[in-house]
N, C-alpha and C positions, 0 to 999 in steps of 0.2 A: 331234244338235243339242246334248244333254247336255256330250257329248265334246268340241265344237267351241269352245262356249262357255267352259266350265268349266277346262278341259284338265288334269285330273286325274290326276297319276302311276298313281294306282290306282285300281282297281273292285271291289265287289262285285256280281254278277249272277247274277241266279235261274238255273241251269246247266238249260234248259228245251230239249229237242231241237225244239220247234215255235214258239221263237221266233226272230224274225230276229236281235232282238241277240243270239241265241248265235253265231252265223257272222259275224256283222260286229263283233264284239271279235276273234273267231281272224283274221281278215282281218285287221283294222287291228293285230295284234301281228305279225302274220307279216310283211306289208308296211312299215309305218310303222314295229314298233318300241315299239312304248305305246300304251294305255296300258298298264300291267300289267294284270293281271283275274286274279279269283278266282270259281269258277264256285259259287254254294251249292246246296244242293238234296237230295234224298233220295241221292241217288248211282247208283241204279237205276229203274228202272219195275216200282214197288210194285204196279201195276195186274196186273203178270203173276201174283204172288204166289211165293207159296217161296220157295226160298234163291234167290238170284240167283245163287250161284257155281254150281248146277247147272242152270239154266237156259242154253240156247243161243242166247236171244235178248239178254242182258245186253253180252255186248261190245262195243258199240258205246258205252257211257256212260262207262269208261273210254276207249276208244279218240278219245269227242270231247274227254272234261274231260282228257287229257294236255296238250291245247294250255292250256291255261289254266297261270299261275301257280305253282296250288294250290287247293284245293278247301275248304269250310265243309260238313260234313253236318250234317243234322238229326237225326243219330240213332247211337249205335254202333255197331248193321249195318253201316249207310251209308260210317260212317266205316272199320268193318273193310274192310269190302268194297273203296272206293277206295285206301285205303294197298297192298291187297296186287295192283293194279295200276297203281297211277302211278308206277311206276320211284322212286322214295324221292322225289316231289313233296309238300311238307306238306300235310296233311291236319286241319282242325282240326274240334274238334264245338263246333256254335254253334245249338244245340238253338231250336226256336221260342218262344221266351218272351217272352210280354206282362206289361206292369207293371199287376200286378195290383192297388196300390193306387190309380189310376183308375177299374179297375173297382168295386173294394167304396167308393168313392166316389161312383160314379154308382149302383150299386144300393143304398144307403142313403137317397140323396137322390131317388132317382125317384118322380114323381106313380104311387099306386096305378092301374093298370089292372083297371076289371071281367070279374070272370069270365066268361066265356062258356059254358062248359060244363067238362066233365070226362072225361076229364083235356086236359088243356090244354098241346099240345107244341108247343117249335118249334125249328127250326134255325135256324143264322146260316151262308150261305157263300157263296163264287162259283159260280153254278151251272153246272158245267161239265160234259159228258159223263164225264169221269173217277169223278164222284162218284155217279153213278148216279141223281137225285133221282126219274127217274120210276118206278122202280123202290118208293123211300122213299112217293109219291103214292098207288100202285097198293097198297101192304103199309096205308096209312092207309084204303083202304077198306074193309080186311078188319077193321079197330078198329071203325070205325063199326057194323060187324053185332052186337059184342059192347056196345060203347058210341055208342049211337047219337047224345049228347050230346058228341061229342069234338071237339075243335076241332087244326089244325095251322097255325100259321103259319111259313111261309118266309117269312126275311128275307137278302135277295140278289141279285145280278143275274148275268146272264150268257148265254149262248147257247143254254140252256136252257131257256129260262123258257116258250117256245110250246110245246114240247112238255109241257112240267109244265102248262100252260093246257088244253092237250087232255085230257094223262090227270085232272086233276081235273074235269074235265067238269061237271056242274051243281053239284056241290060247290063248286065257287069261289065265291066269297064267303059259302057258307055255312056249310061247316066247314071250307075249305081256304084261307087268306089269303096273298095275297101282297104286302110293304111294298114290295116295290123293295130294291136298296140301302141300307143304313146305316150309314154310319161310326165315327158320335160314340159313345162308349160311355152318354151320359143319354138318346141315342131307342130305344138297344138294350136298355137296363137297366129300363124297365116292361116289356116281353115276357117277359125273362128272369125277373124277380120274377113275373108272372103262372104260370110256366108250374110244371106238376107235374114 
C-alpha cells in the first residue's frame, strides 16, 4: 500500500528473512523494475552466534540481500561480512542511533516513580522469541531467593508476552510487571529514572 501510494524511487527496509516485505521488494524489483531497496539489518543471524563467515548456515543472507540495491548494516561485522559477499554492491554502516537529547529530556522532566523494592530492574523491547525474555523471567526468580524485595518491569509487546505471563507465574503483578508497549520517551523515562 506504502509503494502503491507513495511511489517512491527508493526504500529502506529492515532486510528480515520472516518478513513478507523482504520477498515482495525482491519481486517488485525483479518484475516491475522499482522500486530500488536497500535491505538494512545485522547482515547475518546473530542468534547463531560466532563468526558468521564460519558458520554454514549464514549464506543464504548474502545470497537474499544480493537482490537488493545495497545494503545498511548495523554494525562492522555486519558490514564486513556483506561487502565481502555482495559482489562489490555498496554496503554502508548506519549503526542504530537514537537522539539522545529526547531522551535526557524526558528523563530530566519525568514525574518521580515510587520505589517498590530493590533493586529495581527493567527492560524496554519487542518481545519476541529471538530475545529470549523467558529465559530473562525464569534467571529473575533465582534474584528474588537472594532479594526477595526485587521488582522487574517489562516494558514491551510482542508474541511473547503469554508465555512471559506463564513463566512469571504468581509473581506478576507482584514483583514481575508488565506495561504493555511504550513508545513516548516521557511514559519510558520514570521506569528508567526508577530503576537500579
Amino acid at each position: 500500500r506504502i509503494i502503491s501510494e507513495l511511489k517512491p524511487d527508493a526504500i529502506i527496509a529492515e532486510g528480515t528473512l520472516r518478513m513478507s516485505s523482504t520477498w515482495e521488494l525482491i519481486a517488485r524489483r525483479k518484475l516491475l523494475g522499482r522500486p530500488r531497496f536497500y535491505f538494512w539489518g545485522i547482515g547475518y543471524n546473530a542468534s547463531k552466534g560466532g563468526n558468521p563467515e564460519q558458520s554454514k548456515t549464514q549464506w543464504i543472507y548474502p545470497a537474499v540481500y544480493r537482490q537488493a540495491d545495497g545494503c545498511l548494516a548495523y554494525g562492522r561485522d555486519g558490514k564486513q561480512f556483506l561487502e565481502s559477499h555482495l559482489g562489490g554492491k555498496p554496503v554502508f554502516l548506519a549503526q542504530n542511533s537514537i537522539d539522545m537529547d529526547a531522551i535526557r529530556q524526558a528523563r530530566d522532566s519525568a514525574p518521580p516513580l515510587p520505589k517498590r523494592g530493590f533493586p529495581e530492574l527493567v527492560s524496554v523491547s519487542r518481545i519476541t522469541p529471538m530475545k529470549e525474555y523467558v529465559k530473562l523471567v525464569d534467571a529473575f526468580h533465582l534474584v528474588l531467593k537472594s532479594f526477595p524485595n526485587a521488582q522487574l518491569t517489562i516494558i514491551g509487546d510482542g508474541p511473547e508476552l503469554d508465555r512471559i505471563r506463564q513463566a512469571a507465574g504468581e509473581e506478576l503483578d507482584r514483583h514481575i510487571h508488565l506495561t504493555g508497549a511504550l513508545y513516548d520517551e516521557a511514559q519510558i523515562a520514570p521506569y528508567m529514572n526508577r530503576a537500579d
